[in-house]
C-alpha positions in Angstrom: 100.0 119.0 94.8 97.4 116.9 94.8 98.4 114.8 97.9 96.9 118.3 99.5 93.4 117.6 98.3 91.1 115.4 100.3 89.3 112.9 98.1 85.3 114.5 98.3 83.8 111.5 95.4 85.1 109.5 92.6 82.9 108.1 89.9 80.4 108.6 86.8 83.2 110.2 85.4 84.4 112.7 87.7 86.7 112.8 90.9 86.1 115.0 93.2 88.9 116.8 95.5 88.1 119.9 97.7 91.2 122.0 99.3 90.8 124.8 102.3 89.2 127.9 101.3 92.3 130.2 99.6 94.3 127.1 98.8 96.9 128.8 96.1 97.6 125.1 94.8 93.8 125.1 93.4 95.2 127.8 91.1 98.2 126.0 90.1 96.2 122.9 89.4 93.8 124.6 87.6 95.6 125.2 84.3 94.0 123.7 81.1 97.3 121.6 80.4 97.5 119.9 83.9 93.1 119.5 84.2 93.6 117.7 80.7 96.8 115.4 82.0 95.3 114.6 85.0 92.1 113.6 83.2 94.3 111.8 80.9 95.4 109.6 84.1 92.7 109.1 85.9 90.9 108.1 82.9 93.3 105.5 81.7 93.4 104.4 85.9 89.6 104.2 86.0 89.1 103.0 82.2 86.1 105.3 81.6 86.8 109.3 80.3 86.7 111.2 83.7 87.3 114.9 84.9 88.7 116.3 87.5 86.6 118.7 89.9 89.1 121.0 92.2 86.3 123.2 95.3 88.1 125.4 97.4 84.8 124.5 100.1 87.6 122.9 102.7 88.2 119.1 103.3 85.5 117.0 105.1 86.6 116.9 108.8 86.4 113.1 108.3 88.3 112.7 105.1 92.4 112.8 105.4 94.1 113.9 102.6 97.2 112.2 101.7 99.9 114.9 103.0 98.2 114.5 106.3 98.1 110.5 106.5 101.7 110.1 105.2 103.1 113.1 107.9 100.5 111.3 110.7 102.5 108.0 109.7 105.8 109.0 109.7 105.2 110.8 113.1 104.4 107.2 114.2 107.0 106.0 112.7 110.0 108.6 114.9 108.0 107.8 117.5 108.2 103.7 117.4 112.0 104.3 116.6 112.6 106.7 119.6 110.8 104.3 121.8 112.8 101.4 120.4 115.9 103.7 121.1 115.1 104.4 124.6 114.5 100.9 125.4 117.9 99.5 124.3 119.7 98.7 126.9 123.1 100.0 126.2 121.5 103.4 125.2 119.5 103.1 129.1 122.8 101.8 130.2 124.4 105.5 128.6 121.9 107.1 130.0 122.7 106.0 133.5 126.2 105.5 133.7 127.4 109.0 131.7 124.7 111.2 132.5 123.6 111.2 128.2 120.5 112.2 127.3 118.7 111.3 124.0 118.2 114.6 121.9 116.5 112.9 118.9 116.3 110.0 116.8 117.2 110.2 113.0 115.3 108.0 110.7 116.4 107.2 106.8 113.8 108.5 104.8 111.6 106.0 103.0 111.8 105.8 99.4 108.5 104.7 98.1 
């Protein structure tokens, strides 16, 4: 859920992460238990006690958050691998001689 949130600051103890106005995951974030594990976290990460701040003012135009880098890179990523497709030459060579056509190009997903 988190991945949703663009990163606003981070330091003197507190991270900031602001989500779009009416984000329902600000409300699912917001429960004492998961504030207090997430602190728990980012404190031990940062090695200084810190708090997490969740604003429904909307992300920065110029701040990504992490669900929109990771679907920007694996949009890259089908597109390399239909380019790469399309330039074979046996699959040219299908294309040509049969009359195929290339409907779409199936990646394995990553698993990190």
């Amino acid at each position: 859920m988190l991945e949703h949130g663009a990163l606003v600051s981070i330091g003197s103890g507190r991270i900031v992460l602001a989500f779009e106005p009416g984000s329902f995951l600000v409300d699912q974030l917001k429960t004492e238990a998961t504030l207090a594990l997430i602190g728990r976290l980012a404190s031990a990460c940062l090695g200084a006690p810190t708090e997490l701040e969740l604003e429904r003012s909307g992300k920065p135009r110029s701040v990504a958050t992490l669900a929109e880098r990771r679907s920007d890179e694996e949009s890259t990523r089908e597109a390399e691998a239909k380019k790469r497709v399309t330039e074979n030459p046996l699959v040219r060579a299908a294309i040509e001689v049969l009359g195929a056509e290339l409907r779409d190009v199936r990646l394995v997903p990553r698993t990190s």
